[in-house]
C-alpha positions in Angstrom: -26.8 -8.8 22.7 -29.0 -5.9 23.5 -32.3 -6.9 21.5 -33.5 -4.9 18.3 -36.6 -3.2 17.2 -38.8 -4.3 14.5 -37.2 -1.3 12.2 -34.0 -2.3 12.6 -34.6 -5.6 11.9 -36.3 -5.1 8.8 -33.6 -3.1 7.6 -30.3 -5.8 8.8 -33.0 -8.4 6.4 -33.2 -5.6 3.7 -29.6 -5.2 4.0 -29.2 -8.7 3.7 -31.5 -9.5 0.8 -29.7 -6.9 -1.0 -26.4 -8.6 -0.4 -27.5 -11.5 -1.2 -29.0 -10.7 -4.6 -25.9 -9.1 -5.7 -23.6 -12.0 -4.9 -25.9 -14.3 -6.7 -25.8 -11.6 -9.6 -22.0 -12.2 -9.3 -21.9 -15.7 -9.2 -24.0 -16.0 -12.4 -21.8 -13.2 -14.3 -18.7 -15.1 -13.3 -19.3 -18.7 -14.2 -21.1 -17.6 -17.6 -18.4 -19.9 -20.4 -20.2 -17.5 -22.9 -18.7 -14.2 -21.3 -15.9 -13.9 -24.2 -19.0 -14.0 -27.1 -20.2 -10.8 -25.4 -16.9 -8.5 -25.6 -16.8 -8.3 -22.3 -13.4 -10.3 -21.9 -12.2 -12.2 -18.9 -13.1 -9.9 -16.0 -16.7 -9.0 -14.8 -17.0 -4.9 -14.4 -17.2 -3.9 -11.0 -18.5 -0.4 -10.4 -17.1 -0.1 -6.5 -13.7 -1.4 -8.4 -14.0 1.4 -10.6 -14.3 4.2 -8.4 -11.6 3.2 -6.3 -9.3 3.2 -9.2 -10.2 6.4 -10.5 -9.9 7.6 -7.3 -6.2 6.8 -7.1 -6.0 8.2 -10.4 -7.2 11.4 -9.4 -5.5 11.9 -6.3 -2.7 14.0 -7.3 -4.8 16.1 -8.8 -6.8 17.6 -5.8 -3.8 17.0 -3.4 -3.0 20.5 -1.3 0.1 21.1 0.4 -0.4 21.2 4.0 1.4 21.2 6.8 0.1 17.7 8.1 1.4 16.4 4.4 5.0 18.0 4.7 5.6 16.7 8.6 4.3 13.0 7.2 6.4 13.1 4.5 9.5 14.7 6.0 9.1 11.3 8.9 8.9 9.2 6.6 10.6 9.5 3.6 13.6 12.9 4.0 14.6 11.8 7.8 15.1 8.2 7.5 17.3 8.2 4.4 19.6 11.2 5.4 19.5 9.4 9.5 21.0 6.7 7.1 23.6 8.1 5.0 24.6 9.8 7.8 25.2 6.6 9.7 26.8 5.2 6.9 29.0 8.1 6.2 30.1 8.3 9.9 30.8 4.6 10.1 32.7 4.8 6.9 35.2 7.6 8.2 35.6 6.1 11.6 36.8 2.8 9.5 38.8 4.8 7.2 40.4 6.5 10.1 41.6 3.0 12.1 42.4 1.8 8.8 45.0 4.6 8.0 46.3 5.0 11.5 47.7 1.3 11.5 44.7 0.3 14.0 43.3 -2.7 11.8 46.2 -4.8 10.1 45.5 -5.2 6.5 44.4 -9.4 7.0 42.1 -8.4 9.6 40.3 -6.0 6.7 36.9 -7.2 5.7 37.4 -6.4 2.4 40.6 -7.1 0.9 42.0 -6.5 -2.5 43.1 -9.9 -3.4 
């Protein structure tokens, strides 16, 4: 490990200081049994938490039409399900078509109407 200078240590122990105030913050907010008296409910607010969510919220609402979007969703959402009915479709009439020329006798079926 290549060795680091004193600013960049300060900064990892800054980092870390900081991380490590905020989890104890956490801890304490978490195992309060007095949490319910304040309103607050079950859940502690989390800010980061927050954002995300509104973000997927929002998301819709500042989407643009590209052509990067229309190629993603044409792979993989319009061309797998019509590759599949297709298949099935195909399958179908080439069953249907040994079935009616006498090819597959009637106890060999797979599905019988008995």
């Amino acid at each position: 490990m290549p060795e680091m200078s004193a600013a960049e240590k300060q900064l990892l122990l800054q980092k870390h200081e900081r991380a490590s105030k905020l989890r104890a913050e956490f801890q304490k907010q978490i195992s309060n049994p007095y949490r319910h008296a304040t309103g607050e409910g079950g859940t502690v607010f989390d800010a980061g938490m927050q954002r995300f969510q509104a973000m997927r919220v929002n998301y819709y609402e500042h989407f643009r039409p590209t052509g990067k979007a229309l190629r993603t969703g044409l792979l993989t959402v319009v061309i797998p399900i019509c590759a599949f009915a297709l298949g099935f479709k195909l399958d179908r009439e080439r069953k249907e078509e040994q079935f009616r020329t006498g090819q597959v006798a009637y106890k060999d079926r797979q599905f019988k109407f008995i």
